[in-house]
VOZA-970488 format. One line per 8 residues: number of its first residue (from 1); their letters; for each residue x, y, z of C-alpha. Coordinates in nm, 2 decimals, always signed. Each point is the difference from the previous one (the first is absolute). Layout:
NUM> A> X Y Z  ...
END
This chain:
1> XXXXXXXX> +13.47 +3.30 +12.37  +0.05 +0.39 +0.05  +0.29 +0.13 +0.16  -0.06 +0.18 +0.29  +0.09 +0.38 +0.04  +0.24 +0.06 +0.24  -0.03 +0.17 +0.32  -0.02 +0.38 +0.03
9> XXXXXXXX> +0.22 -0.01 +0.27  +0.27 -0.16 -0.14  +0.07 +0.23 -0.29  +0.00 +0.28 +0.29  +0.27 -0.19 +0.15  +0.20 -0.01 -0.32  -0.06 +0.38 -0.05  +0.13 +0.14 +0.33
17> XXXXXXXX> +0.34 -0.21 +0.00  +0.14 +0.17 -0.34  +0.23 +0.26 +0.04  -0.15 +0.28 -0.19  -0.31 +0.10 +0.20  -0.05 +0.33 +0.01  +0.00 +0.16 +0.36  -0.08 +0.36 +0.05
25> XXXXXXXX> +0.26 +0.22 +0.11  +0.01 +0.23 +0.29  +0.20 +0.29 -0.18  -0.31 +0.03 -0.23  -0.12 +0.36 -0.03  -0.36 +0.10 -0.04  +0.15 +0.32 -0.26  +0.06 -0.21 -0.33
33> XXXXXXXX> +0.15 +0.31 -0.14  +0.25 +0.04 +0.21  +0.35 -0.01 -0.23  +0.18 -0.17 +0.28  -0.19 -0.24 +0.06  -0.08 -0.12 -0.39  +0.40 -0.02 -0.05  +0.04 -0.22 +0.34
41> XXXXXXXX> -0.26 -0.25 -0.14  +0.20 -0.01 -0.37  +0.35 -0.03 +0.18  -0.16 -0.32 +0.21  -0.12 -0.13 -0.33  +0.31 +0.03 -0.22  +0.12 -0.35 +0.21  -0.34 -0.20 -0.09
49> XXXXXXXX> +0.04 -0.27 -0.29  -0.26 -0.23 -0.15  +0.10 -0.40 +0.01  -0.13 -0.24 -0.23  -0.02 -0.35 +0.20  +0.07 -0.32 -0.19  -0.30 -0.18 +0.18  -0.26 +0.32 -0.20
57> XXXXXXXX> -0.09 -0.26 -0.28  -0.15 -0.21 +0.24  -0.24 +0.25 +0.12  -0.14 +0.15 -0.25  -0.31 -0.21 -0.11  -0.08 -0.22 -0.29  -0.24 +0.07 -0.27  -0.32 -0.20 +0.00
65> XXXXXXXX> -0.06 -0.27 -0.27  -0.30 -0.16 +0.07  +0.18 -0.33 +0.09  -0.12 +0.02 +0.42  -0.10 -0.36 +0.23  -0.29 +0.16 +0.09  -0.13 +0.14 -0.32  +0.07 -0.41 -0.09
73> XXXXXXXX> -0.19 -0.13 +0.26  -0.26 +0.24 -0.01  -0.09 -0.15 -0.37  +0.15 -0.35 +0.01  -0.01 -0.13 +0.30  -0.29 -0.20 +0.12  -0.27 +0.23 +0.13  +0.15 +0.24 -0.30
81> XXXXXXXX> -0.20 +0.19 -0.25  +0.09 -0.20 -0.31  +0.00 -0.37 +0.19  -0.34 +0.09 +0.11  -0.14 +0.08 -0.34  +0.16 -0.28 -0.16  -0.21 -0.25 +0.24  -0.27 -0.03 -0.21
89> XXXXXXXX> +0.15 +0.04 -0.33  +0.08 -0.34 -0.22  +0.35 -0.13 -0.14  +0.11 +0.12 -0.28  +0.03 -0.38 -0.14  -0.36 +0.00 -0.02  -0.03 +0.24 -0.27  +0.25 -0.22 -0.26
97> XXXXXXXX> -0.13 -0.31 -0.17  +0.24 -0.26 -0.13  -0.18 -0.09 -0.30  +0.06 +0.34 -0.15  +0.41 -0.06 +0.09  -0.05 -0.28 -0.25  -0.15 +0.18 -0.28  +0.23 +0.27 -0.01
105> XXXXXXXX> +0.26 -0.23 +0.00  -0.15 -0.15 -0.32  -0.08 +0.34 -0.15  +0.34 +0.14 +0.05  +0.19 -0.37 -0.24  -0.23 +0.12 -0.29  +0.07 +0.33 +0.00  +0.37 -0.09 +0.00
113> XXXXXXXX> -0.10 -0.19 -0.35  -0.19 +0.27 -0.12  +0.27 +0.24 +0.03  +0.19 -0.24 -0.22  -0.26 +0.01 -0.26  -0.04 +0.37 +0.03  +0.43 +0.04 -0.10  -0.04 -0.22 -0.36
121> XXXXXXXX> -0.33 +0.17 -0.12  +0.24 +0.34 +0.06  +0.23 -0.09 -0.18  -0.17 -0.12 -0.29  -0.20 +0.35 -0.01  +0.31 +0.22 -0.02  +0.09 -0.18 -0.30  -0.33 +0.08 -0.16
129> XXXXXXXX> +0.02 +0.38 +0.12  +0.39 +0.04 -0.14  -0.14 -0.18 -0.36  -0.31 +0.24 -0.05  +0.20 +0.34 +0.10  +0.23 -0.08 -0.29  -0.25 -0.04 -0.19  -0.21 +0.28 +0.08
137> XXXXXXXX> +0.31 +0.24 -0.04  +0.02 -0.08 -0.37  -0.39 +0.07 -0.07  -0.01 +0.34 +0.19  +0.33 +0.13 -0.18  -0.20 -0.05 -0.32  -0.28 +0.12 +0.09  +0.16 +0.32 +0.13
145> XXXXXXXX> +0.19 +0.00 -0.38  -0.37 +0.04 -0.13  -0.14 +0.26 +0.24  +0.25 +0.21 -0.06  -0.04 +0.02 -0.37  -0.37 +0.01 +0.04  +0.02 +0.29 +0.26  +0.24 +0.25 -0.25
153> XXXXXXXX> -0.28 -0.02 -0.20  -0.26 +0.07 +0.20  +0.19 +0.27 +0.14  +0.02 +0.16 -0.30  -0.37 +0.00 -0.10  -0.07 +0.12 +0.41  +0.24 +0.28 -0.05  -0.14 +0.11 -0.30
161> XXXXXXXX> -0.45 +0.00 +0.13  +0.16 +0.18 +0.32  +0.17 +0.29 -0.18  -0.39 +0.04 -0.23  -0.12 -0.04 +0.38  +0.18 +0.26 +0.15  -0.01 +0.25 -0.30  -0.41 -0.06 +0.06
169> XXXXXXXX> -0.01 +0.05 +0.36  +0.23 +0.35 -0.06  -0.26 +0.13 -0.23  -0.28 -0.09 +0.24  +0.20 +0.16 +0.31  +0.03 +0.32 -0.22  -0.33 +0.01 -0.03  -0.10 -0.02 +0.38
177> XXXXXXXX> +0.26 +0.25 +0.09  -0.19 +0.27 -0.28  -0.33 -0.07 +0.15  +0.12 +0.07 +0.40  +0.17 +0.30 -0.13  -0.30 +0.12 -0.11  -0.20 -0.11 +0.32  +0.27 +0.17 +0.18
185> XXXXXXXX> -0.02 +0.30 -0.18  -0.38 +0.02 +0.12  +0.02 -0.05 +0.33  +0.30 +0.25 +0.03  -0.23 +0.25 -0.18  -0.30 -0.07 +0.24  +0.29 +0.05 +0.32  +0.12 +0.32 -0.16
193> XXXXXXXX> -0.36 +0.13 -0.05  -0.10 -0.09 +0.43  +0.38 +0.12 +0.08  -0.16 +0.40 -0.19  -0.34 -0.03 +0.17  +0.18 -0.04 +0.36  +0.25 +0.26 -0.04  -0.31 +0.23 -0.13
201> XXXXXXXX> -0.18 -0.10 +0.30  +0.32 +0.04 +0.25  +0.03 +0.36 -0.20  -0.35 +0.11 +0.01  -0.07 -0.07 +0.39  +0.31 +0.19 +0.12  -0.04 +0.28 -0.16  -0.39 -0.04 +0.13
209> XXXXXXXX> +0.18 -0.05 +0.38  +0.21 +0.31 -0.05  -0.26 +0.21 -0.10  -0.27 -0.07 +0.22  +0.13 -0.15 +0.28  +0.36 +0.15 +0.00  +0.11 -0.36 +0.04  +0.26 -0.30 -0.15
217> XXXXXXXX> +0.01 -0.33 -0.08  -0.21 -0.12 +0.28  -0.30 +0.17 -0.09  +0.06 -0.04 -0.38  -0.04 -0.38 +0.08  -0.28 +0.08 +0.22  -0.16 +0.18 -0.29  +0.05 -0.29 -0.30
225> XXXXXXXX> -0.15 -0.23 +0.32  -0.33 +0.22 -0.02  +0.02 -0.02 -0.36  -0.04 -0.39 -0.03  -0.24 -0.07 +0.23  -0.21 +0.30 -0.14  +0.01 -0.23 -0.35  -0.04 -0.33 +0.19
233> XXXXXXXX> -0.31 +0.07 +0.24  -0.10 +0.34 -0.05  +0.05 +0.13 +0.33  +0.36 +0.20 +0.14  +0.16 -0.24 +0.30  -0.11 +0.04 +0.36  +0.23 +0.25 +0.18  +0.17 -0.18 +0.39
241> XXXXXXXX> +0.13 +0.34 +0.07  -0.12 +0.05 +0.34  -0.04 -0.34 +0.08  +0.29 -0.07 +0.21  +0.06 +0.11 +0.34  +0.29 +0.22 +0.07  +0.00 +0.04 +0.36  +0.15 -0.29 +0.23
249> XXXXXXXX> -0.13 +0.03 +0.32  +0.20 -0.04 +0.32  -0.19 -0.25 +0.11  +0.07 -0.24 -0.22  +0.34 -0.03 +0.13  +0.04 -0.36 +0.15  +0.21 +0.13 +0.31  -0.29 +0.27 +0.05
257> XXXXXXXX> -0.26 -0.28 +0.01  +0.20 -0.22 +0.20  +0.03 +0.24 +0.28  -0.37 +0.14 -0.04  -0.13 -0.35 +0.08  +0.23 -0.10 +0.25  -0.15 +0.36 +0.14  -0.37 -0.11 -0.03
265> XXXXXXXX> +0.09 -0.35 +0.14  +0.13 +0.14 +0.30  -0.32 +0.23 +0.06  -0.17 -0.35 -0.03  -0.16 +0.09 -0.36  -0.24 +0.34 +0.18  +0.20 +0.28 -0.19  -0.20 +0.32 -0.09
273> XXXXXXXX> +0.15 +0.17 -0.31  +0.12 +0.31 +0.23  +0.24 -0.24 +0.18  +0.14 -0.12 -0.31  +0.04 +0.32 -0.07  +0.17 +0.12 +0.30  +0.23 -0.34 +0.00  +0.10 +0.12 -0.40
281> XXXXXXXX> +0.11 +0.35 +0.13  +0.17 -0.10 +0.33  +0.13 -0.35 -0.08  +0.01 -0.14 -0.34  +0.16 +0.31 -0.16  +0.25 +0.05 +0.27  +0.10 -0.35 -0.06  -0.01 +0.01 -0.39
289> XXXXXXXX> +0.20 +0.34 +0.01  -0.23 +0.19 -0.15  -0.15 +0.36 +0.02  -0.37 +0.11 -0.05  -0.01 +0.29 -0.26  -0.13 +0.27 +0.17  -0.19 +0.18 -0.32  +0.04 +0.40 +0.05
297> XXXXXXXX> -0.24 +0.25 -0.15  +0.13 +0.32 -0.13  -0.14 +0.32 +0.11  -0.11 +0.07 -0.32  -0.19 -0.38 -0.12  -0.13 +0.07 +0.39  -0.16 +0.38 -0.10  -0.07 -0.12 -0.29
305> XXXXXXXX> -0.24 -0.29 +0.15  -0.14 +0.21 +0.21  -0.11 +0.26 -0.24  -0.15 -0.35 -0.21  -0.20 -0.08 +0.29  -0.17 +0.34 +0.04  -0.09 -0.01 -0.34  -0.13 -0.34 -0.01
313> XXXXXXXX> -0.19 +0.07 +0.33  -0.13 +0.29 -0.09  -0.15 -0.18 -0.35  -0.15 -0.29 +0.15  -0.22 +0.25 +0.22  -0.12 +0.19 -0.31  -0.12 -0.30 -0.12  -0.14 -0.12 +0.39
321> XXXXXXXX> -0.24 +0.22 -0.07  -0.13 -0.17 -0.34  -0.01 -0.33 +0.15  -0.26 -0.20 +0.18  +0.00 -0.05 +0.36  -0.13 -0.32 +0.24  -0.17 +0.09 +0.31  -0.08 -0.20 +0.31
329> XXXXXXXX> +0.01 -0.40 +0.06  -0.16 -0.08 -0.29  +0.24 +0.19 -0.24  -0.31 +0.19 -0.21  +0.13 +0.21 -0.33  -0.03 +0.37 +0.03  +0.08 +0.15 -0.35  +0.17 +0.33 +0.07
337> XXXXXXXX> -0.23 +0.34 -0.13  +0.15 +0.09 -0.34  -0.08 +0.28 -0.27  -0.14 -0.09 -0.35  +0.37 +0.06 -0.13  +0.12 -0.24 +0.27  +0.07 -0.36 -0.03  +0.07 -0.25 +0.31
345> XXXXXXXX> +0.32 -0.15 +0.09  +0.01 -0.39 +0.07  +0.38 -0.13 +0.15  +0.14 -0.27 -0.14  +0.29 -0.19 +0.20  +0.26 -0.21 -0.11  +0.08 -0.34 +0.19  +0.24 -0.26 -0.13
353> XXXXXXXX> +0.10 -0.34 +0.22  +0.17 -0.28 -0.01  -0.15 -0.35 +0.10  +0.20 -0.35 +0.07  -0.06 -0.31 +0.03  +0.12 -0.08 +0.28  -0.17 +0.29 +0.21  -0.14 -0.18 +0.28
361> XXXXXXXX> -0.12 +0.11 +0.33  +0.26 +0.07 +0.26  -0.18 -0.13 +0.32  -0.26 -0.27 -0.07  -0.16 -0.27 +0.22  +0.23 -0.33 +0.04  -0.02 -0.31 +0.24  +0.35 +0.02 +0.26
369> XXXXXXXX> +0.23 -0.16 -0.11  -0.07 -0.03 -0.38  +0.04 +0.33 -0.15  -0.06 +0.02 -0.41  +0.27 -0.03 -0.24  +0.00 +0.34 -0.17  +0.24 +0.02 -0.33  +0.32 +0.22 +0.02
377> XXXXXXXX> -0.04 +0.18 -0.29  -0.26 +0.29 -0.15  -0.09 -0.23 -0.25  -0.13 +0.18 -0.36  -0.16 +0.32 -0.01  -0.26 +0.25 -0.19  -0.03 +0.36 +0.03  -0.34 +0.17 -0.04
385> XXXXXXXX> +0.00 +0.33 -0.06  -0.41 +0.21 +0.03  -0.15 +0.33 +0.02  -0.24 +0.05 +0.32  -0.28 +0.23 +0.05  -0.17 +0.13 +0.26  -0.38 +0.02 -0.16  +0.01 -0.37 -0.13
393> XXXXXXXX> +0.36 -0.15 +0.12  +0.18 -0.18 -0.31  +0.00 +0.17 -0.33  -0.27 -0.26 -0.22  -0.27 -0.02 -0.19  -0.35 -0.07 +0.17  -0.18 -0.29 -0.25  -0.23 +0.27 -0.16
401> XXXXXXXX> +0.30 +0.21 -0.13  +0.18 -0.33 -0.13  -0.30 -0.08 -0.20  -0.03 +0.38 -0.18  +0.38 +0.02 -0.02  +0.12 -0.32 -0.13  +0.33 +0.19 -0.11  +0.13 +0.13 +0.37
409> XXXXXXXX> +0.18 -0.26 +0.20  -0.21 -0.10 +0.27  +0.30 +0.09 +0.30  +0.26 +0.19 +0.01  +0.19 -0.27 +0.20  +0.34 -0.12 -0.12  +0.22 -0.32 +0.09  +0.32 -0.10 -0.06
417> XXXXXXXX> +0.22 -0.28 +0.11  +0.37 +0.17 +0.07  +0.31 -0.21 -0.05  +0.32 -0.05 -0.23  -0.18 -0.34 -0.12  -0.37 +0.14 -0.04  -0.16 +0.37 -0.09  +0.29 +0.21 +0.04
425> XXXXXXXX> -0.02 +0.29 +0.27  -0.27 +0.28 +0.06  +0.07 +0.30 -0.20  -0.08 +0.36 -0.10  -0.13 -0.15 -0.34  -0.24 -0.21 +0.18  -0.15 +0.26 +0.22  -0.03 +0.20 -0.30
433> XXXXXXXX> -0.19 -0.26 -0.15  -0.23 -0.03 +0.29  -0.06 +0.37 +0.04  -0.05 +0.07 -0.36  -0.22 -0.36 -0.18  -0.19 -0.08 +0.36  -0.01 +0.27 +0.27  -0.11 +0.28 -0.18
441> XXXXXXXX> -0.24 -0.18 -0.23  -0.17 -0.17 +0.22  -0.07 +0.35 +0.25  -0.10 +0.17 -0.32  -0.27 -0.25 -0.03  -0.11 +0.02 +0.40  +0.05 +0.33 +0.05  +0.02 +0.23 -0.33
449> XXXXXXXX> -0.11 +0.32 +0.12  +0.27 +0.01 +0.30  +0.35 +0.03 +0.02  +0.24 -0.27 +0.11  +0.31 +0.08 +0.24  +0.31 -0.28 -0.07  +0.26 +0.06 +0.28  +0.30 -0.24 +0.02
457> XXXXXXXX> +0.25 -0.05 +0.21  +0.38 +0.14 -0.01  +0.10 -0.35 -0.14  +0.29 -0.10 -0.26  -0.29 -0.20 -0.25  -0.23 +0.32 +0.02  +0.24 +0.27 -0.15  +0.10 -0.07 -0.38
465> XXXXX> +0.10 +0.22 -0.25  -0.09 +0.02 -0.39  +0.11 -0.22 -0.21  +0.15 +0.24 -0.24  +0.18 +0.19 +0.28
END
């Protein structure tokens, strides 16, 4: 059985009757750091020893071994684990037969005579084994008497087909080495000779870069570059100069777009572009400690403006009174009254836009609740750029005129899809193009006893300078 744990109560007892309880004292002060105080409590501590007690053996407690009653009863006694498992289990009597005692008795006297057998037949064998060595000594000491003489001579007659051998496979290596040589000669030749033609080359297109262009290495490399595909495919290599984008917007700046659409969430998505505006100047630029560049006009590019404008105004009504006019609701032509030396004026404006798509409607019918998905991004875009008229609208060709002129482009509309990845960037090469193979062309054709007025815009892409200036 399991001994029983003893009382609480007890062991209380047993703790309150030694002598070194510890009971708080009355002269204890609440300052700890008092200096006094600290040296009272280590004088009244110098007289405190430690005992150890003879009976401390006894108390401490023993390791356990696995050797408990109740551990023991728990398995063997009789409503134990293993007892009850063994109920049904048979003796382990039942599983020997004395008949097979018997026979291994019996097997185990002969072996004990075979063994006996086993010892003579041993004996009789290393007998045998000691006789045939001996023997066996004296035919392989003759027979190694007889090699040797018969290997000297072969030696000899090896020695001597190895050194004809040798001399044989000399000449033949001689003869290889010539004929590389030679190869090698021919290739070094054919190095040498490509070796000239690239320092000519490398010669030829700096002094070409110098002259013309004023320029190094870079655009002597540039130049043998031209060169070879000139040979190759007949054509000189397609120019990306203009192709890239220099500018880096501000917008693109992750904090900027973090704090613009925390600024349209707020105004629960209904911002009108003067807001933004107004929240760029007042807020975001204050916050991102920047200034607006506040662009000042001299006196003189201001005078100088104005005196352009006079002169431009003062042109366009000269030529007012060459042009056509449209009267009432219906817009009906009047051509203006003109002398026989006179010829009418026709304006021609420029438009150029740019399309996305992604350029949806801002408001658009919805059920509550479910508004549309719309995509975050522009997505890709094209840019057309037309001339417009007043008499007809676009600049084209009627189907009569594209029948007698097969030659003239049929409209003097352009496209182009801008990007790093696609058609480059609008330039003042394109317009040129434009103005000079499909604008003018096609009003000669429509129009060839009037005058056509091109006015542009003060854009970056419409001014360009000669190519030789």
């Amino acid at each position: 059985m399991p001994r029983r744990k003893k009382s609480s109560k007890a062991a209380k007892k047993r703790f309150n009757e030694q002598d070194d309880d510890y009971i708080p004292s009355s002269e204890y002060s609440e300052d700890s750091s008092d200096d006094e105080f600290i040296n009272e409590r280590i004088q009244k501590l110098s007289d405190f020893t430690l005992i150890w007690s003879k009976n401390a053996h006894n108390k401490i407690k023993k390791t356990y071994t696995g050797n408990s009653r109740a551990t023991k009863f728990r398995k063997y006694g009789p409503s134990g684990k293993f007892t009850q498992a063994a109920k049904l289990s048979q003796p382990i009597t039942n599983f020997f037969n004395f008949d097979n005692m018997e026979i291994e008795k019996e097997s185990e006297e002969k072996s004990e005579d075979e063994m006996e057998i086993e010892k003579e037949s041993e004996k009789e064998n290393e007998e045998k084994e000691m006789e045939f060595e001996k023997e066996s000594e004296k035919e392989s000491k003759e027979e190694k008497m007889e090699f040797e003489n018969k290997s000297e001579e072969e030696n000899k007659e090896g020695e001597m087909e190895f050194e004809k051998e040798s001399e044989e496979e000399s000449e033949e290596e001689e003869m290889e080495f010539e004929n590389k040589s030679e190869n090698k000669s021919e290739k070094e030749v054919e190095e040498e000779i490509e070796t000239e033609k690239e320092s000519e080359e490398e010669n030829a297109s700096l002094q070409s870069a110098k002259k013309i262009y004023n320029k190094g290495i870079y655009k002597a490399r540039q130049i043998r570059n031209w060169a070879k595909n000139w040979i190759q495919f007949g054509v000189l290599p397609r120019s990306l100069q203009g192709c890239h984008q220099k500018i880096k917007s501000f917008i693109d700046d992750e904090d900027v777009i973090e704090k613009s659409l925390s600024f349209i969430r707020e105004n629960g998505g209904k911002t009108t572009p003067k807001e933004y505006q107004t929240f760029i100047n007042q807020v975001l630029f204050i916050q991102m400690n920047l200034q607006t560049s506040k662009r000042s006009i001299s006196i003189k590019t201001s005078q100088n403006i104005i005196e352009y404008k006079k002169v431009f105004l003062n042109k366009m009504l000269q030529y007012k009174n060459f042009m056509p006019s449209f009267e009432s609701e219906n817009m009906i032509q009047q051509n203006p009254s003109l002398l026989p030396n006179e010829k009418m004026h026709i304006l021609v404006t420029y438009d150029e836009y740019l399309f996305y798509s992604n350029d949806d409607r801002p408001i658009i019918w919805a059920p509550i609740g479910n508004p549309p998905l719309r995509k975050k991004g522009q997505g890709k875009s094209i840019m057309v750029s037309k001339f417009l008229l007043k008499i007809i609208g676009r600049l084209k060709l009627s189907e009569e005129e594209i029948i007698l002129n097969p030659n003239v482009p049929i409209e003097a509309r352009k496209f182009l899809k801008p990007g790093k990845n696609e058609e480059g960037w609008w330039t003042a090469e394109h317009l040129l193009d434009q103005v000079i193979n499909y604008a003018i062309p096609i009003f000669e054709v429509k129009y060839p006893n009037c005058i056509g007025i091109f006015p542009f815009n003060n854009n970056t892409n419409h001014g360009a300078m000669a190519k030789d200036a």
